[in-house]
C-alpha positions in Angstrom: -137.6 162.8 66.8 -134.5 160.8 67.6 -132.6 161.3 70.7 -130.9 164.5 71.4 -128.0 165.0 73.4 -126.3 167.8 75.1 -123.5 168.0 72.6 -122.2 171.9 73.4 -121.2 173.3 76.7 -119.5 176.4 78.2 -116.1 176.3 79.0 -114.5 178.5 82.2 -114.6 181.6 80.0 -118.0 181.3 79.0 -117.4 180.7 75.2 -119.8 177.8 73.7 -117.0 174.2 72.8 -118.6 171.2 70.5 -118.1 167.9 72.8 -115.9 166.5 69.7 -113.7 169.9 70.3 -113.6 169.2 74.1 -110.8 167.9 76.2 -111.5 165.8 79.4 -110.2 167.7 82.4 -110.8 170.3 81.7 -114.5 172.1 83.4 -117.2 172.4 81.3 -120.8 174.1 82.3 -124.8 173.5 81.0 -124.9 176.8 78.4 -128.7 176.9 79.8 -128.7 176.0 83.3 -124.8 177.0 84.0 -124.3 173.2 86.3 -121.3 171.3 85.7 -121.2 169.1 83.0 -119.5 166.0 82.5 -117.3 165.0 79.0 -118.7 161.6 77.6 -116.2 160.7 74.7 -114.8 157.4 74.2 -112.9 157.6 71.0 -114.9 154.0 69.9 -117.3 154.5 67.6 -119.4 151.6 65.6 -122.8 150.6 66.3 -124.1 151.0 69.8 -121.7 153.6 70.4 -123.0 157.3 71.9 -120.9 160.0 69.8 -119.2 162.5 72.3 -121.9 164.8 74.7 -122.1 165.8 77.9 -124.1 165.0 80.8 -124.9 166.9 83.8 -123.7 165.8 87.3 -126.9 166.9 88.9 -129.8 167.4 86.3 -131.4 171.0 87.2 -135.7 171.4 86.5 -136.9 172.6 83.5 -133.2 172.1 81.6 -133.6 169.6 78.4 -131.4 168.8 75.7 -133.9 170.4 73.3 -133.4 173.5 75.3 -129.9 173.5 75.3 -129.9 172.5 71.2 -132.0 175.9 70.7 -129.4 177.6 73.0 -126.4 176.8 71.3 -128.2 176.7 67.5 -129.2 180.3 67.9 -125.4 182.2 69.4 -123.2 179.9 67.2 -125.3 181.4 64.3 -125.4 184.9 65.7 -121.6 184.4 66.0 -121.2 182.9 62.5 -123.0 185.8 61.3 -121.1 188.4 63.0 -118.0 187.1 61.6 -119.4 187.2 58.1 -120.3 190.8 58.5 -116.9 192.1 60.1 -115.0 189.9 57.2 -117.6 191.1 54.5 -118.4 187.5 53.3 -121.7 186.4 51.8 -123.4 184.0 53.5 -125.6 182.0 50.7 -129.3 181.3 51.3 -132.0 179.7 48.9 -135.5 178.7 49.7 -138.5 177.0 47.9 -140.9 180.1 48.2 -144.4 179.7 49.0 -145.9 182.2 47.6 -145.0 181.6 43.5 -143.3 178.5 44.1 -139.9 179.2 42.4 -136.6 178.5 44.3 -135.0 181.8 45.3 -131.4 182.4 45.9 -128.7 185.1 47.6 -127.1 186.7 49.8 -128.7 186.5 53.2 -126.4 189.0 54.6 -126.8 191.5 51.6 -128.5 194.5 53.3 -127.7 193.5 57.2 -125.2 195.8 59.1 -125.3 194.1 62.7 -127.2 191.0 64.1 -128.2 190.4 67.8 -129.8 187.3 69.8 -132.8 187.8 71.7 -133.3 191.6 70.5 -136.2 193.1 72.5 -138.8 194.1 70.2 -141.5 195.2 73.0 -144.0 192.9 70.9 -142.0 189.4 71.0 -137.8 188.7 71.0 -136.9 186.6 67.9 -134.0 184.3 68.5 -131.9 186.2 65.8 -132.6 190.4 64.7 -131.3 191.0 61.5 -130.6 194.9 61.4 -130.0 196.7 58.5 -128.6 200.4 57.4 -131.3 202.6 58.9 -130.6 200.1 62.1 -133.7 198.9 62.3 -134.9 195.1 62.1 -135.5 193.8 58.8 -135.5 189.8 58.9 -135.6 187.8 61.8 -134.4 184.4 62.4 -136.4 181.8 64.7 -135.0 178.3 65.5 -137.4 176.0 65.9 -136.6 172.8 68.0 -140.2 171.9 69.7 -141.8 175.5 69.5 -142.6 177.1 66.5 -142.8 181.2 66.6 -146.2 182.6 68.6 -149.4 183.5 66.0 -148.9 187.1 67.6 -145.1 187.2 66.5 -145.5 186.3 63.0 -148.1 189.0 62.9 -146.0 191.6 64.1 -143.3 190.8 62.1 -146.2 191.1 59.0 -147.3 194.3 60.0 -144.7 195.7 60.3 -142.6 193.7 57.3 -139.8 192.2 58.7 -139.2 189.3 57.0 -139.3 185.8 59.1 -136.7 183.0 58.4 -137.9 179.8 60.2 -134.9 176.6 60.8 -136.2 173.4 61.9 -133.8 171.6 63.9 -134.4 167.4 64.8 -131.3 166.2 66.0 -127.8 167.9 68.4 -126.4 166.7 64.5 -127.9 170.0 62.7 -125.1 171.9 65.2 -122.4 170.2 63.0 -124.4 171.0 60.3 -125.5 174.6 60.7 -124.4 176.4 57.7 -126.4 174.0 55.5 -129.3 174.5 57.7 -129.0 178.5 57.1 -128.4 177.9 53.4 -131.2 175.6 53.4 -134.0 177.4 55.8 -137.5 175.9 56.6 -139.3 178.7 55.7 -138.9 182.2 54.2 -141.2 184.9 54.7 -140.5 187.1 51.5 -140.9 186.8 47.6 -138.3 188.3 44.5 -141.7 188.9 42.5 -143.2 192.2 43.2 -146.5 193.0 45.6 -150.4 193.1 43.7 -151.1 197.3 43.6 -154.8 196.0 44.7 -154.4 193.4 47.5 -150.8 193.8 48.7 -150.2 189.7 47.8 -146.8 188.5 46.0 -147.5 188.0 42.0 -146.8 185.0 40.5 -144.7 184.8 37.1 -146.4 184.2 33.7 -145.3 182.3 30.8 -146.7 182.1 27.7 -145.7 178.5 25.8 -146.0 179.0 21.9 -146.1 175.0 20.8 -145.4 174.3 16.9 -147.7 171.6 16.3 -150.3 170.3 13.7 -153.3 170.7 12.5 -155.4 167.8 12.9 -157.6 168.5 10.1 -154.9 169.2 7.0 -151.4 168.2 9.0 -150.6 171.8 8.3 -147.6 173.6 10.7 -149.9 175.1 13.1 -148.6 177.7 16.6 -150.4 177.0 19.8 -150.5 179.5 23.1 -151.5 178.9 26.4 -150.5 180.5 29.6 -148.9 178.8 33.0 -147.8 180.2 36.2 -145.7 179.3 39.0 -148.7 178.7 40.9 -152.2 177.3 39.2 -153.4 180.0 37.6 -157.5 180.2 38.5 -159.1 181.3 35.9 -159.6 177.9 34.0 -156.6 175.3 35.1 -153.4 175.2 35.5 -153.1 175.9 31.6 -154.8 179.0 30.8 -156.3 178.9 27.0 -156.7 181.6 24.6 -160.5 181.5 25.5 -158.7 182.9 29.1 -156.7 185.4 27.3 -156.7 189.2 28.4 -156.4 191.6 25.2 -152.7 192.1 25.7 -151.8 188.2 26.0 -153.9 187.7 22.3 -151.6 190.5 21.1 -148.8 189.0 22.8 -149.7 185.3 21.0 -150.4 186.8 17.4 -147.2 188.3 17.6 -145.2 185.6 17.8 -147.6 184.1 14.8 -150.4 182.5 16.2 -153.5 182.3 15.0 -155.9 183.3 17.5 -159.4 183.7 16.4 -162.8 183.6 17.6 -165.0 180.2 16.8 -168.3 178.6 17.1 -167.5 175.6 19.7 -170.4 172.7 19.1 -169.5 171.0 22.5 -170.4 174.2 24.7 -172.8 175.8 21.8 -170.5 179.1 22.0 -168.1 181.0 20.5 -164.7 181.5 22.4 -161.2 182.7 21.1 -158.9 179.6 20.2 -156.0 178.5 18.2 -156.5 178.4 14.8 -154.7 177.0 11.7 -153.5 179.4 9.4 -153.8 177.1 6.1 -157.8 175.4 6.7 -158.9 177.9 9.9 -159.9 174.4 11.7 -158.9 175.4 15.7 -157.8 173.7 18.8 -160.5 173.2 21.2 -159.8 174.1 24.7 -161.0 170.3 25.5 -158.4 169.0 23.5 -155.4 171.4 24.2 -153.7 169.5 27.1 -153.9 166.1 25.4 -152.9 167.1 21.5 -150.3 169.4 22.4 -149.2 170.5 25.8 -148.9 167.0 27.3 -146.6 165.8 24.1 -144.3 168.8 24.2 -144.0 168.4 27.8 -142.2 164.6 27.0 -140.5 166.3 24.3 -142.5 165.0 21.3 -143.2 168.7 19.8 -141.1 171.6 20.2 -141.9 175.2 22.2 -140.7 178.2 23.3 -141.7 180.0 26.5 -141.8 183.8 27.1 -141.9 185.5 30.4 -145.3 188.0 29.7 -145.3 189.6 33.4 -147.3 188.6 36.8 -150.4 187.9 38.0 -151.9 188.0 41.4 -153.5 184.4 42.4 -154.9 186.2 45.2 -157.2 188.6 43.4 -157.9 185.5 41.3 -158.9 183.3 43.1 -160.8 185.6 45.2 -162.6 187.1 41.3 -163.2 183.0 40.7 -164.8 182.3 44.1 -167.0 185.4 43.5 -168.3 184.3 40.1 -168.6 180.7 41.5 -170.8 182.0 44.3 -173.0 184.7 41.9 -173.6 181.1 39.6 -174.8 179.5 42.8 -177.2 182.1 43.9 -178.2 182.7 40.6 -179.3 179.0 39.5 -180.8 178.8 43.7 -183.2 182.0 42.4 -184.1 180.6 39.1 
């Protein structure tokens, strides 16, 4: 972590001034440890030059810049919140999400009414409470400088669903940088795709990809499905083949007019559902799918369409593919 510096103070009136916003001569005080402070700015800047800080005339125990960084982080947000509620202005957010993978956007301020620092929730005090019309706490913000939130605070706010947003700050910089930091967040405890009915876990978003291909028996026009998610799906690969299909997806597949029919595989001595040509009834292996057809439309070399066909829950999934992998194990053990 490069060096931080105490780059915020108070002034006489107790209201938080950036050291490029200070004036020397006038008294400035430690936002944590309420000392005197001292105003370092030289006007030079160039290499081997400190930008403007402050520094304490007599350092108090237990009173770090990383301290001070998470002090002043956390109120200029709350204060840059506030004023977006009282002016009614949005204040954008978007996140990688971690449980389908997608990049979510909006309003972070959509549903909040009031926002307090350090609200006591009995259980734990987030740096930021987020309340919304029923005035309770909905989302919660926690700055992270060296401490990340407390296992048992991240479970409360689970249990009782209040969404965590986590920033990571590395350098006194991110201050001048804040409302990218809050448009940007570290982490985002919530999901736009809805909850499993069975587990209680965020679905992930289907897609069905229809290729238009060829058959590699006659060179007919021939329709290929398979199925992706925003996360791997489990129940195969990544790229679910018909052989994967549920009843509704085949529907789904012929009615956009591909084949799908049931064939005799010589490589696994079985028969499983598959892509089929219309013209010769030759069919696409599931071996073979990836390399003949998905892989070249992904570089553009055949064309597709892709259809959103609902969710599915890669909790319940994977949990269903463990269990079959572990009834296989037993099994062949007790042969």
């Amino acid at each position: 972590m490069p060096e931080i510096l105490y780059t915020t103070a108070t002034d006489k009136d107790g209201i938080l001034i950036k050291a490029n916003n200070a004036e020397k001569g006038n008294d400035y005080f430690c936002a944590v440890c309420k000392t005197e402070l001292i105003l370092r700015k030289s006007g030079k800047t160039g290499k081997g030059t400190k930008r403007p800080h402050f520094a304490h005339r007599s350092l108090t125990p237990n009173c770090t810049p990383e301290t001070a960084l998470h002090y002043s982080f956390k109120n200029l947000l709350t204060n840059k919140i506030h004023q977006h509620i009282t002016t009614n202005q949005p204040l954008p957010i978007s996140w990688e999400c971690t449980f389908c993978g997608i990049e979510h956007s909006g309003d972070l301020l959509k549903k909040v009414t009031a926002v307090k620092v350090e609200h006591n929730l009995i259980a734990c005090k987030p740096d930021i409470a987020l309340f919304g019309n029923d005035e309770k706490v909905f989302a919660v913000i926690e700055v992270v400088v060296t401490h990340k939130p407390e296992e048992h605070a991240i479970s409360y706010y689970n249990k009782n669903n209040i969404i965590l947003i986590q920033i990571d700050l590395a350098s006194d910089k991110d201050i001048d940088n804040l409302e990218n930091k809050v448009k940007q967040p570290s982490y985002v405890g919530t999901c736009y795709s809805p909850k499993c009915k069975v587990c209680g876990h965020f679905q992930q978003k289907k897609t069905m990809t229809i290729i238009e291909g060829l058959c590699w028996k006659c060179n007919d026009t021939m329709k290929i499905a398979y199925i992706s998610g925003s996360k791997e799906l489990v129940r195969g690969s990544s790229h679910l083949a018909p052989s994967g299909f549920t009843n509704e997806e085949i529907d789904f597949a012929r009615s956009k007019g591909v084949k799908l029919k049931t064939q005799y595989s010589k490589t696994i001595q079985g028969n499983y559902v598959a892509n089929s040509c219309t013209k010769c009834d030759s069919f696409a292996g599931d071996f073979f799918l990836f390399t003949q057809y998905i892989s070249p439309a992904g570089y553009g070399e055949l064309p597709f369409e892709e259809f959103d066909i609902g969710y599915h829950c890669y909790h319940c999934e994977e949990v269903a593919y463990e269990n079959e992998e572990n009834f296989d194990a037993d099994y062949t053990q007790n042969m």
